[in-house]
N, C-alpha and C positions, 0 to 999 in steps of 0.2 A: 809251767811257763806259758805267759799268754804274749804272742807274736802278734802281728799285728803290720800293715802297710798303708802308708799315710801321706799327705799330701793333694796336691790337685790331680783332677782323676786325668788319668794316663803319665805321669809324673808322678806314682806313687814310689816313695821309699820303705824300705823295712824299718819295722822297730819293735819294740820288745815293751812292756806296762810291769813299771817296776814296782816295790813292796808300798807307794806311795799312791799307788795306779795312775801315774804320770806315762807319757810314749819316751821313749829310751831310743836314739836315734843309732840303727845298727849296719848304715850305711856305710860305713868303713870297715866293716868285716863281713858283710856278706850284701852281694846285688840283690836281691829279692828272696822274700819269701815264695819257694817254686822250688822246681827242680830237685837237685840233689841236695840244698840245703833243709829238706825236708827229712830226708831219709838219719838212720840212726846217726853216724857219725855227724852229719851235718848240726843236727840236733843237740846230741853231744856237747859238739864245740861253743854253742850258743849256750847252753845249762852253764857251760864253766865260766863263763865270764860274769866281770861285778857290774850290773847295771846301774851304778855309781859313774864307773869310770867312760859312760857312753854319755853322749851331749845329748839332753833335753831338745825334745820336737816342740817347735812355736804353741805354745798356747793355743788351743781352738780349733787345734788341725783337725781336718778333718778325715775320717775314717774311710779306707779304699777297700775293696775285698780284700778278706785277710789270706787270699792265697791268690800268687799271678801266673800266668800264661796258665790257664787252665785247661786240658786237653779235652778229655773226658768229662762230663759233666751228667752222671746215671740217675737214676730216679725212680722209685722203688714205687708201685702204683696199690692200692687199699692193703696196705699194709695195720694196719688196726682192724679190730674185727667191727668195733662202733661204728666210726667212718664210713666202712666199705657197706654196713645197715642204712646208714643216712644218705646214702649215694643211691640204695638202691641194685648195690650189687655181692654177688655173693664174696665171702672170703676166698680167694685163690690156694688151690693147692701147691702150688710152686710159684714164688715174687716175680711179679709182675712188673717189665723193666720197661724206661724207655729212657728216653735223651733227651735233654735241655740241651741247647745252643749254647756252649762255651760265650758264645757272643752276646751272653743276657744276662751274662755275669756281671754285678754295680756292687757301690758298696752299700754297708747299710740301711745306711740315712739318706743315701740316694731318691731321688724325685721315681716316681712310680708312673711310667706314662701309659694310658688306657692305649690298645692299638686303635688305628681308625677303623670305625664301622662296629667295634667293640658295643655288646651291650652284657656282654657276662662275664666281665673279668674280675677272681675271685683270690682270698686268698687262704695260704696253710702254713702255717708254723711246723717246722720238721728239723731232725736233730741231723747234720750233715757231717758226714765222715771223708777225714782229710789222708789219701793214701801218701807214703813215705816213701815205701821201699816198694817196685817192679814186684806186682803179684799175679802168677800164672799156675793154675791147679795148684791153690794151695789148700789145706787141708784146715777144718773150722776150729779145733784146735790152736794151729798156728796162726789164723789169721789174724791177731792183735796186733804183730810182732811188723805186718806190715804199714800198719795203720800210724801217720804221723801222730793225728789228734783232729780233734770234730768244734762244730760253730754253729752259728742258728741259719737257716735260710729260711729265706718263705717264699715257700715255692709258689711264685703267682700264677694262677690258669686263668685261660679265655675259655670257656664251658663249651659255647658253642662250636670254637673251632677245636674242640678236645673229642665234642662226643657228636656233633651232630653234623660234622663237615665229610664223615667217610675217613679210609683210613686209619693210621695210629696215633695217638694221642702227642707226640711228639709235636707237632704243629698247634697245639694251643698250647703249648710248655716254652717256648724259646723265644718270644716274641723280646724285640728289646726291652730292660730294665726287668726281666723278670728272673730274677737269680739272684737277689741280693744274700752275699754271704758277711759274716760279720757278725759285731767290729771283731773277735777274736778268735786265731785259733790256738785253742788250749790243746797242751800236750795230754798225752792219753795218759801219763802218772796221776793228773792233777784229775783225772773224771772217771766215774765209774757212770755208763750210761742204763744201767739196771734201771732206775729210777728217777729221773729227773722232770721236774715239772716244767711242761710247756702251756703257754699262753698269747693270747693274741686279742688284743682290744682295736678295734673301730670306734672311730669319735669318743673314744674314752667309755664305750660298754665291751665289758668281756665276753667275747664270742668262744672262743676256744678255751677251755681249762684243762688242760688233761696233763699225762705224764708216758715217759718212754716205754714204762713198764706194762702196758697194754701192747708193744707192739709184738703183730703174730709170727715175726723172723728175724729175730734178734742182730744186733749189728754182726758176731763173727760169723752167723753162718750167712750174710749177705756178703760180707767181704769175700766169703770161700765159693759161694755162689756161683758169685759172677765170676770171679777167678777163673771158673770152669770154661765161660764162652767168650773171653773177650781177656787180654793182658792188660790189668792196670799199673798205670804208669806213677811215679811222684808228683802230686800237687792234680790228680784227680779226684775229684767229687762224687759222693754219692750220698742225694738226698733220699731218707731213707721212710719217708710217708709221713702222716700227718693226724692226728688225733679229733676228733668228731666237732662240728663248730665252725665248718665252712660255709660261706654263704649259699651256693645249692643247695645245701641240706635242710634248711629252712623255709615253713613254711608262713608265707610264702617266700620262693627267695630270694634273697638279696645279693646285690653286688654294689662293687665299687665304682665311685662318681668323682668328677672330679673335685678338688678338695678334701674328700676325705684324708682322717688321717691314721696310721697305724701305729700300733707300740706293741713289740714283738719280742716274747722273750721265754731263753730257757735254763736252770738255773747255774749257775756257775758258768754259762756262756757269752752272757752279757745282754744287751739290750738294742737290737734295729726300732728306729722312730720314723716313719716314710710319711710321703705326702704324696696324694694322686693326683696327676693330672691327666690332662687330652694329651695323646700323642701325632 
C-alpha cells in the first residue's frame, strides 16, 4: 500500500495511489496520515478498503510529506562504509545519531532554500523508516513489527554549520526545507529493504548510485537501537544514511546554487524532483 498526503502545503489531506497510480482521496475515513493511523490496526483498516470506492484527488495535486505531525525526526550519521571513506571519517562502531528539526520537514517537490550565508549546502539520498507502533527496548528481531513502512528523504546538510561551527552535527541537519520525505509511504509487506537502488542526479548528471545493501546497520537493528535510548513514537522518522556521491566528497567539492535541480530516487519508493533556491 502506497499512502500518500496531498494538497496545498499545510492543508494537506490523506490519500492512498490506487492500482492506476492515481491519489485515492482518504479524507473521509481517516484525518491524516500520522498517529495511530499508522500503527497495525489503523493500517489494517486502510488495506481493507476498495480504492475504487474513494474519490479521486484533483489532477496535478501536489505531493505533501507522506507522514504529518512528525515528532521525532533521527538520523543515522556514516552509516555506509564508502561514504563515511569520502567524508574522511572512520566507520563507527556503534550508529551514530542525531536530529533533524521536525520543522524541515516539506514535501517532495518542495523548493529547496539555501540558508542565508550558506556556501555548503549538500545533498544525500537515504532510505527513511516510518515508525507505527510506540517502540521502547525492543528487541532486533522484533523490530519490523513496529515499523509502519519507509520513503526516500534527502537529507540536505549545510557542511559548514555540520562540521565546522563546533558542536553536534544537528545544526547543519534542520535548517528549513531540509527534510523532504516523499511522495510515498509504502507499507513494509510491499518492500524488502535488503537491496534497493538509491540514486540522486543534479542538473541531470548522476552523482549518487548506490544501493541499501552497503549499509553498515541494517534498518532492524537501528529501529532496536534507538529503541534502547529514546521511546519512538507513530509517524517518527528515521533517516537512516546515505551511500557515497555527496558533494563534499568530491574533489573538488561541490555544492548546491541556486537553481539547481534534483531527481532523487529509490526503487519502489517513488521519485522527489526539488529546485534550489536562496533562502
Amino acid at each position: 500500500m502506497k499512502l500518500v498526503r496531498f494538497g496545498a502545503a499545510g492543508a494537506e489531506k490523506p490519500g492512498l495511489i490506487d492500482a492506476d497510480g492515481k491519489i485515492r482521496d482518504l479524507s473521509g475515513v481517516v484525518p491524516d496520515i500520522a498517529g495511530d493511523v499508522l500503527g497495525r490496526e489503523g493500517l489494517k483498516r486502510l488495506a481493507a478498503l476498495d480504492p475504487k470506492s474513494l474519490p479521486l484527488a484533483p489532477e496535478g495535486s501536489r505531493f505533501g510529506a507522506c507522514v504529518g505531525r512528525v515528532g521525532n525526526f533521527i538520523a543515522v550519521g556514516l552509516n555506509y562504509a564508502d561514504h563515511a571513506a569520502e567524508s574522511g571519517m572512520a566507520v563507527p562502531s556503534e550508529p551514530v545519531l542525531f536530529n533533524k528539526a521536525p520543522s524541515c520537514v516539506v514535501g517532495p517537490d518542495d523548493t529547496i532554500l539555501i540558508p542565508r550565508g550558506s556556501e555548503k549546502t549538500d545533498w544525500e539520498v537515504e532510505l527513511a523508516v516510518v515508525i507505527g507502533e510506540r517502540a521502547s527496548y525492543v528487541s532486533e528481531a522484533d523490530a519490523l513489527n513496529y515499523v509502519a513502512g519507509y520513503c526516500v528523504c534527502n537529507d540536505i546538510s549545510e557542511r559548514a554549520y555540520q562540521l565546522e561551527r563546533g558542536g553536534q552535527w544537528t545544526k547543519g541537519k534542520g535548517c528549513p526545507t531540509f527534510g523532504p520525505i516523499g511522495p510515498w509511504l509504502v507499507t513494509t509487506d510491499e518492500v524488502d529493504t535488503a537491496d534497493l537502488a538509491m540514486m540522486l542526479s543534479v542538473n541531470g548528471e548522476r552523482v549518487q548510485n548506490g544501493s541499501s545493501s552497503t549499509m553498515v546497520f541494517k534498518v532492524p537493528f537501528l529501529v532496536h537501537y534507538i529503541s534502547q535510548f529514546m521511546a519512538l513514537e507513530p509517524g517518527d522518522v528515521i533517516t537512516t544514511g546515505t551511500p557515497p556521491g555527496v558533494g563534499m566528497g568530491m574533489k573538488p567539492p561541490r555544492y548546491l546554487k541556486p537553481g539547481d535541480r534534483m531527481e532523487v530516487s529509490i526503487a519502489g519508493l517513488g521519485v522527489q524532483r526539488q529546485v534550489v533556491a536562496a533562502g
